[in-house]
N, C-alpha and C positions, 0 to 999 in steps of 0.2 A: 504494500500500500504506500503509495506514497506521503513525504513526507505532508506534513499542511493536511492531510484528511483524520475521519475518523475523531473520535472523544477530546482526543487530546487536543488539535485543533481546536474543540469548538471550547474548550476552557479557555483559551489564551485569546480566543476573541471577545470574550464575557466583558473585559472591560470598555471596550470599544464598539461593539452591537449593542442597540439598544432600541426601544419603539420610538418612531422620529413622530413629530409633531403633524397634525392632519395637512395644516395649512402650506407645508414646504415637504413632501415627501417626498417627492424626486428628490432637488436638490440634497436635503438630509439623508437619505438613504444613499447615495453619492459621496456626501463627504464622509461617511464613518467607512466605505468599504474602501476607498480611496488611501483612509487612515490605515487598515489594515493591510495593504498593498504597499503604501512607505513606510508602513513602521518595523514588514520585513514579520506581520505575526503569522504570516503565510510565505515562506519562502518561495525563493523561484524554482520552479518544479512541481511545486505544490497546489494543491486543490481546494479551492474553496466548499465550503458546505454546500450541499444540496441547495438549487433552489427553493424549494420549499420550506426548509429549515430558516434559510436565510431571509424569505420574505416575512415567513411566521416571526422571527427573530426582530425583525426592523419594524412587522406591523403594516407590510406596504402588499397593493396586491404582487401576483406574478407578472404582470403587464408592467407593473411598473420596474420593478426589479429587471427584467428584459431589457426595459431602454436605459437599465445604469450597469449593463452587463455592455449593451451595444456601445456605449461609448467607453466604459473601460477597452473595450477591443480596438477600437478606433485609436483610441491612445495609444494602440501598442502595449499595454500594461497587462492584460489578457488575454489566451486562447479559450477556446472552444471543442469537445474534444465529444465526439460522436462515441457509439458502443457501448459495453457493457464495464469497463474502464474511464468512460470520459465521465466529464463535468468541464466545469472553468479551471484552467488551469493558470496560475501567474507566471511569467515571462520575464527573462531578467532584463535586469535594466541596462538600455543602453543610452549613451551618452548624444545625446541629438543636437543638431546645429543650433547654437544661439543659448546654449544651458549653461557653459558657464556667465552667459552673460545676462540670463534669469537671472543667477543664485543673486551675481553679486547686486542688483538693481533691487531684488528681495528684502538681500541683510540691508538695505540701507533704511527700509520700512519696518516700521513698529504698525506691524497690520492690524493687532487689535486694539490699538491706540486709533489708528484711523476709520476704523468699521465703527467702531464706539461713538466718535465723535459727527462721524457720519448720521449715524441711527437718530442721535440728541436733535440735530439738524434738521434734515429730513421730517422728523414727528412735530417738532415744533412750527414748520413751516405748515404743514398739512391744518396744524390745530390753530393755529392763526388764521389760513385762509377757508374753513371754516367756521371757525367761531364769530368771526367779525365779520365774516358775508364777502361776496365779490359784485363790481357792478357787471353790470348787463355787457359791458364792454370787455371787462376783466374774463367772467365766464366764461367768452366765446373766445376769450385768446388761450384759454385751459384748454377749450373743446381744441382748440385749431394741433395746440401742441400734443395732446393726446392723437387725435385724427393723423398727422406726420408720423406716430412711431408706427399706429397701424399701416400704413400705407408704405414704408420705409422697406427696400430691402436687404437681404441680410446683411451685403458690402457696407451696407449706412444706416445699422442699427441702431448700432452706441452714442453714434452721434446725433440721432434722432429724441434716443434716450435721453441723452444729459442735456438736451437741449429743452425735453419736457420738465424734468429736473427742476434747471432752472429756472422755465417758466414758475411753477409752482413755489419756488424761495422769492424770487421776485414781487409775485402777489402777493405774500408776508405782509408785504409793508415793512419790511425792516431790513435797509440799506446794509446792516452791517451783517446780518444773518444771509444775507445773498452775496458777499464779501466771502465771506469763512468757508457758504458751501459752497464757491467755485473754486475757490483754494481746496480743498480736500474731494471737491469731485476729478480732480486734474489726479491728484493721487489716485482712489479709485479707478479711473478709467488707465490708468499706467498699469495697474495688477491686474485689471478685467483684461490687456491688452496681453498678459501673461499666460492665461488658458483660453479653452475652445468656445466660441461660440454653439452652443447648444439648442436646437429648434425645439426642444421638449421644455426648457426653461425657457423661451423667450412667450412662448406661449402665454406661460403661467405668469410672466410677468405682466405681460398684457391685458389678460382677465384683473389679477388685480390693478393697473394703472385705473382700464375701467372702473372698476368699484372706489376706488380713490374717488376718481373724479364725482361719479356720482354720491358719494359722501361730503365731499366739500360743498358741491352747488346744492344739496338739501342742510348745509348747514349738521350733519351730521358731525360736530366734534370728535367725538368719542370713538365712534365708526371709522372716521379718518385716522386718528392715531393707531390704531390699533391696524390697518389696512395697513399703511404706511411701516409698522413695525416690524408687521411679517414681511413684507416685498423689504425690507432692508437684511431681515435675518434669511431670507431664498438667497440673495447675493452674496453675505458673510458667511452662507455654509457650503459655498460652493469655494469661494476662495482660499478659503483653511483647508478644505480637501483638496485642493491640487498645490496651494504655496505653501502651509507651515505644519 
């Protein structure tokens, strides 16, 4: 049997599988197998637990488990292994064009200094252009900038994205909070610029901008921060499982 399968295995994943939250399950069930792939609790050669085990394990269906196996593959980080011996099997690692010059662009960032301060950001603009209302003018420039990330394709995502972003710090009303979070979305978008665009989280980011926006223009405070909270924690779980 190879190594990585079987009991033992699934004890030394115990600390790092865990049920991910409903709202980010992709991403969450992504970053802890991500975790387990670079922290090496499954060597290279070695087999990850059963599908089934693992879904049961993370609390995610099998459907979704699928597409955080298809892009482990995709990565390179994973095979696939047909017959009465396969499962997923991990891949050792090799050294890819442009990694050392990840790592060091990485160590220069305090990522959860920056995801952190991001979140505070982020929630607080949401709960201001909610709480206080937007005009009729304001609204439809929310709508315009939401309507651009849908219509955006995938070459001019991100920049559709932080352009939405910033609309919504903007409408704050508060000059210095539209300041700070274009300073640290320039960070952000340096480390989102570090892993893969993913169609399976762009989606979900989508559904929630949606609900965002329609939380702010009913004046739903409460609704808003809490929207805004998870869509910051789908991108901080994704980052930590491919950078730290």
């Amino acid at each position: 049997m190879p190594e990585g399968s079987g009991r033992g295995a699934a004890d030394r994943l115990a600390p790092v599988l865990r049920p991910v939250r409903a709202g980010n399950g992709f991403e969450e069930a992504l970053e802890q197998i991500l975790q387990v792939v670079r922290l090496g609790l499954v060597p290279a050669g070695g087999r990850l637990p059963a599908e089934r085990e693992l879904a049961e394990r993370l609390g995610v269906s099998r459907v979704t488990l699928r597409e955080v196996l298809k892009v482990l593959q995709d990565q390179g980080l994973v095979e696939s292994r047909r017959g009465r011996y396969g499962g997923t099997f991990v891949l050792p690692r090799t050294e890819t064009p442009g990694a050392a010059e990840l790592r060091r662009r990485i160590a220069e960032v305090d990522v959860e200094d920056v995801l952190r301060f991001r979140e505070v950001l982020e929630v607080g603009a949401a709960d201001l252009c909610a709480g206080h209302g937007l005009t009729r003018e304001q609204a439809e420039r929310l709508r315009r900038a939401l309507d651009g990330t849908h219509e955006a394709p995938l070459s001019d995502y991100r920049r559709r994205d932080t352009l939405f972003h910033l609309t919504l710090a903007e409408l704050s009303g508060s000059p210095s909070l539209t300041a700070q979070y274009a300073a640290v979305r320039a960070t952000v978008n340096d480390l989102l610029d570090c892993i893969p665009l993913l169609v399976r989280n762009l989606e979900h980011s989508q559904r929630q901008h949606t609900a965002l926006v329609e939380a702010v223009l009913d004046g739903d405070a409460d609704g808003a921060r809490e929207i805004m909270r998870e869509h910051c924690a789908g991108t901080a779980a994704l980052l930590r499982g491919f950078l730290t």
